[in-house]
C-alpha positions as CSV (number, residue, x, y, z in Angstrom):
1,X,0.0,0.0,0.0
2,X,1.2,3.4,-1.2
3,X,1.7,6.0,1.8
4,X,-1.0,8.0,3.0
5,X,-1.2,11.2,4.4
6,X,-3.3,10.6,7.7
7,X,-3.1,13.7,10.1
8,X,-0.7,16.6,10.6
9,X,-0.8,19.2,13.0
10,X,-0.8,22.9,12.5
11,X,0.7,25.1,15.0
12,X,-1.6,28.0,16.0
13,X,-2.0,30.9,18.8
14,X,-5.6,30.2,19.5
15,X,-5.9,25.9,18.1
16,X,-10.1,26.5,17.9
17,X,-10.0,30.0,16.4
18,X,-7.4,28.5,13.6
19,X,-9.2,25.2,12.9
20,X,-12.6,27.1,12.7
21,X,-11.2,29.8,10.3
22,X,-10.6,27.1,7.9
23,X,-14.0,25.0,8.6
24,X,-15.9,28.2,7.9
25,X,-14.0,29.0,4.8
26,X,-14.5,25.5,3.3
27,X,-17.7,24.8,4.8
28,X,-16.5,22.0,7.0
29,X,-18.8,21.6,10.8
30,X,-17.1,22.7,13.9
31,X,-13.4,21.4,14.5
32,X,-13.8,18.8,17.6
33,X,-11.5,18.3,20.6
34,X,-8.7,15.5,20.8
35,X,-6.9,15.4,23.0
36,X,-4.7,18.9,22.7
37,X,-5.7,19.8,19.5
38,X,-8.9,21.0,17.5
39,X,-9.4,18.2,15.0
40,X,-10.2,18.7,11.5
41,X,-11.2,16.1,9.1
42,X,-11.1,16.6,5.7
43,X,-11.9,14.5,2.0
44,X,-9.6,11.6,1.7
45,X,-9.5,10.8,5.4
46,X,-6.8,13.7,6.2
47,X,-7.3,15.2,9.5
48,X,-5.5,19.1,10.5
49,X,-4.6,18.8,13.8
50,X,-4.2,22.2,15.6
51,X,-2.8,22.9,18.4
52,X,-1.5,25.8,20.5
53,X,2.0,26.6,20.2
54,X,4.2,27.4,23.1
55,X,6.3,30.0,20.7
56,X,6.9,31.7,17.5
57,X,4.7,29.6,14.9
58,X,6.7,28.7,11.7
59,X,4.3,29.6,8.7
60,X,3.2,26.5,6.4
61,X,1.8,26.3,3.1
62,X,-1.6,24.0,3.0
63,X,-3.1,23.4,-0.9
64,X,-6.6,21.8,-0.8
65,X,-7.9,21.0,-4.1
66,X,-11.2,21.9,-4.5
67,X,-14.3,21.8,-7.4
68,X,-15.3,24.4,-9.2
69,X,-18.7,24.9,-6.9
70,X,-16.4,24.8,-3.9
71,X,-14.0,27.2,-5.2
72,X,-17.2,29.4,-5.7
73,X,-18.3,29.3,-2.4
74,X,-14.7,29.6,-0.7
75,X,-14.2,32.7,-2.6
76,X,-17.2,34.1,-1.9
77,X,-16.6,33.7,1.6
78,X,-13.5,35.1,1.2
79,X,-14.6,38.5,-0.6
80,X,-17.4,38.7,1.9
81,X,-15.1,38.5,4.6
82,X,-12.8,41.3,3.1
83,X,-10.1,38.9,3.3
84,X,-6.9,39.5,1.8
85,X,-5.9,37.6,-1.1
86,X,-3.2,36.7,-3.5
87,X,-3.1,35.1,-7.3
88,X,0.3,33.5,-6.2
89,X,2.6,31.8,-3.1
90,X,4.9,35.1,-2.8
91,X,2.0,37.7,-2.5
92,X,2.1,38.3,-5.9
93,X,-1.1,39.5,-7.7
94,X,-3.3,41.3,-5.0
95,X,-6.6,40.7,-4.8
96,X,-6.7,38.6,-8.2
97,X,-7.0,35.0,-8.7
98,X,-5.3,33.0,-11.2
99,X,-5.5,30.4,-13.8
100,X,-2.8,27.6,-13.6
101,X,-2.9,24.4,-15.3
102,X,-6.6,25.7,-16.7
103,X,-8.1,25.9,-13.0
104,X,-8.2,28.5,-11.0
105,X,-6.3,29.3,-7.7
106,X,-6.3,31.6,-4.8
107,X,-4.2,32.4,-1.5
108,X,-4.5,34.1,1.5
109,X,-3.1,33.7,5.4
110,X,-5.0,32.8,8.3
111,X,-4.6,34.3,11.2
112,X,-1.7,32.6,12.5
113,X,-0.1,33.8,8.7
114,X,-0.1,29.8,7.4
115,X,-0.7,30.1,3.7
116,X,-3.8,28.4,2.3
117,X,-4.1,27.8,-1.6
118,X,-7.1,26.7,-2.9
119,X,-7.0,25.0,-6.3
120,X,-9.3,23.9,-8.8
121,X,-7.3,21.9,-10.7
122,X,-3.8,19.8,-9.5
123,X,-0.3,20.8,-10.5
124,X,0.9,19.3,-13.5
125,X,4.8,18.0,-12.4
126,X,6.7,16.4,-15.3
């Protein structure tokens, strides 16, 4: 059996106020308690653990591939929110959205600054 990502935890100032940040963006029900962390489950049996840091958080880059009607209604939530966003990784393209690999795409931060992308269509790697 190929490897699997199962679970990975996400390093936050507030573990409930990150995990629900996400959940609301993507429309996902309340992150649930485990343990120390805010659990929560995704598509494809992936779980974001977060969980309060003790210090400085080190910024990470999470992608989630999304459809089309999903990409809709993250976006809208992320206009309506007056969110910040970006058409690429380095900030590049404010407030615009772009077109890679004939999808479309979309960054911003949360409030911990961890990137999120949001992707319509996977990354074509030769």
């Amino acid at each position: 059996m190929p490897a699997r990502l199962d679970h990975t935890i996400v390093h936050s100032r507030d573990r409930f106020a990150g995990a629900r940040f996400l959940a609301e963006l993507i429309g996902e029900p309340e992150p649930k308690p485990f343990g120390p962390f805010a659990s929560l489950p995704l598509a494809g049996g992936v779980t974001l653990d977060y969980l309060d840091a003790d210090g400085d958080i080190v910024p990470q880059h999470l992608a989630f591939l999304v459809s089309e009607e999903e990409f809709d209604g993250v976006f809208g939530r992320i206009t309506e929110r007056g969110l910040p966003y970006w058409a690429g990784p380095e900030r590049n393209g404010p407030q615009e959205i772009n077109h890679n690999f004939g999808g479309r795409g979309v960054y911003i931060e949360d409030p911990d600054g961890h990137s999120l992308e949001f992707i319509t269509h996977t990354y074509v790697i030769d």
